[in-house]
N, C-alpha and C positions, 0 to 999 in steps of 0.2 A: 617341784611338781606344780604347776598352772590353778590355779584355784577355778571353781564350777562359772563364774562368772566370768573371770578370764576366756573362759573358753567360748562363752555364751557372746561374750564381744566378736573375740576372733572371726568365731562363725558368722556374725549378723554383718562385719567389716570386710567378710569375703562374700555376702549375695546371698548367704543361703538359708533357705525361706524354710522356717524349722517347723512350721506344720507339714509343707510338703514331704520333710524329712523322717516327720514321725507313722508317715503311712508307706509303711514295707512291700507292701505287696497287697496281693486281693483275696478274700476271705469273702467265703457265703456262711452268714449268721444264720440264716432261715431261710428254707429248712435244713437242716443239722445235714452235714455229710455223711454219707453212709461208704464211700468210695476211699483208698486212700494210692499213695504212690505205689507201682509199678515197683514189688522187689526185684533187687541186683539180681540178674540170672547172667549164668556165663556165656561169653559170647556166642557160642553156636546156640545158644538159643534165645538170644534178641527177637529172634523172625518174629515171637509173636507177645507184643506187649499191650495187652487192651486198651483202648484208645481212653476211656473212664476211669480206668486203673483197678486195680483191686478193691472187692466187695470186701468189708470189714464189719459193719452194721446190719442189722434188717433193715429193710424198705419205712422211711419215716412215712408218717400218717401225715396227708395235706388234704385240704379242703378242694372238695370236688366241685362248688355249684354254687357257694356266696362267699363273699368279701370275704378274704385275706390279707395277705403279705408276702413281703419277699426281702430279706436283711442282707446288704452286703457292707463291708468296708473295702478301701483302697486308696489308691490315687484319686487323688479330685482330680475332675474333666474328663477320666478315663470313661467308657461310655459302654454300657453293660446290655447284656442281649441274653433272653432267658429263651429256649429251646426245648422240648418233649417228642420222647417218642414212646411207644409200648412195645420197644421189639426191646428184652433185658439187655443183649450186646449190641450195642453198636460200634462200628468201626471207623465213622468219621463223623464231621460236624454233617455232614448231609444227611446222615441218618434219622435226624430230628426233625420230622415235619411240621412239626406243631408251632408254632409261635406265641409266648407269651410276652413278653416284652422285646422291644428291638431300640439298642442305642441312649438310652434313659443317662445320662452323666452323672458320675459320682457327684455328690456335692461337696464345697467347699471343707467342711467337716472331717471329708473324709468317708463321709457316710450314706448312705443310700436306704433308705427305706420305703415300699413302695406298695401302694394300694392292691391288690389283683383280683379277679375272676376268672377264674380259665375260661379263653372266650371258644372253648368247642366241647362236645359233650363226651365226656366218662362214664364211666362204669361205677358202682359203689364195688370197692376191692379191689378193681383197677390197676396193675403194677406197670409202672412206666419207669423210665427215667430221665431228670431235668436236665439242660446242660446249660452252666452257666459261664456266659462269657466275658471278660471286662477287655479291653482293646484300647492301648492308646493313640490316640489321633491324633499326631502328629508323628511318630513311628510305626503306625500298623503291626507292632508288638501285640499276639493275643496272649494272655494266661486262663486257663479254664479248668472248673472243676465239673464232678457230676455227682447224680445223688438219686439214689434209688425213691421211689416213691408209691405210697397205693395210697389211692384217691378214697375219700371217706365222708361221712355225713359228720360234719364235727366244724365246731366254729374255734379260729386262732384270727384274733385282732391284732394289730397292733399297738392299740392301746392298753391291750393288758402284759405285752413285753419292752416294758421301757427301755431295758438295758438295748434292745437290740432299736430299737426306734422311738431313742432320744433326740426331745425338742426338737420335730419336724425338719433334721436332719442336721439339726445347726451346732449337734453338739458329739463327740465320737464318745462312748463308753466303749473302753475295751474290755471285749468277751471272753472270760478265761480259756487260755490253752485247751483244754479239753471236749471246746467246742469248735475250734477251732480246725 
């Protein structure tokens, strides 16, 4: 049996760059998903799989009107596009007219944490929902989640959640499963 080093050679003497390898896939840290996959239905009834998947949560509370955030991890370079609408179903990516961020790249880290202000105006109680997108550029592979939301008078910094936006992005903490 190859001992932990051994294999930590192997790997580095065939190319492969082991921070890229430690980031799986795309995760939105904030705000919390409220959506999760699309249970198994039997075939005759594929026709209808909501395109945000199943409601599992209530609508998380996000800041309507000053400074925020927004937490993702993923692929570094992959380049993240954040999207709202106020209609509760929607059925495709056009359905979101809203634009909060467009294109933003992971960073090296793996991690993305990013200043925001919804730049159009809301309601207090507001229920909308976000779509978040991460897209890599050079295969136009998209992955996306979404996340129910109701806009609120309430302040969420980023400096007061490190875990999710450590060291201005240079560093990845990984955010237990259950946030996940």
């Amino acid at each position: 049996m190859p001992s932990l080093l051994t294999a930590i050679t192997l790997l580095l003497a065939l190319g492969v760059n082991l921070t890229f390898a430690a980031h799986a896939g795309f995760h939105v840290q904030f705000p919390w998903a409220t959506r999760g996959p699309n249970s198994r239905t039997r075939p005759v009834m594929d026709r209808y799989n909501p395109f945000c998947g199943e409601i599992v949560h209530n609508p998380q509370r996000y800041t309507r009107h000053s400074r925020t955030f927004l937490s993702f991890s993923g692929h570094p370079g992959d380049l993240v596009t954040v999207l709202y609408t106020r209609h509760r179903v929607p059925r495709k990516r056009d359905d979101f007219p809203h634009l909060i961020l467009q294109d933003v790249p992971i960073q090296p880290s793996g991690q993305l944490c990013v200043n925001v202000t919804i730049p159009f105006k809301t309601e207090l109680s507001e229920m909308g929902v976000m779509y978040f997108e991460a897209r890599d550029p050079r295969t136009g592979k998209v992955q996306h989640y979404c996340s129910d939301v109701k806009m609120a008078d309430e302040i969420a910094l980023p400096e007061e959640h490190p875990a999710m936006c450590a060291a201005y992005n240079k560093t990845l903490i990984p955010m237990p499963d259950e946030y996940l």
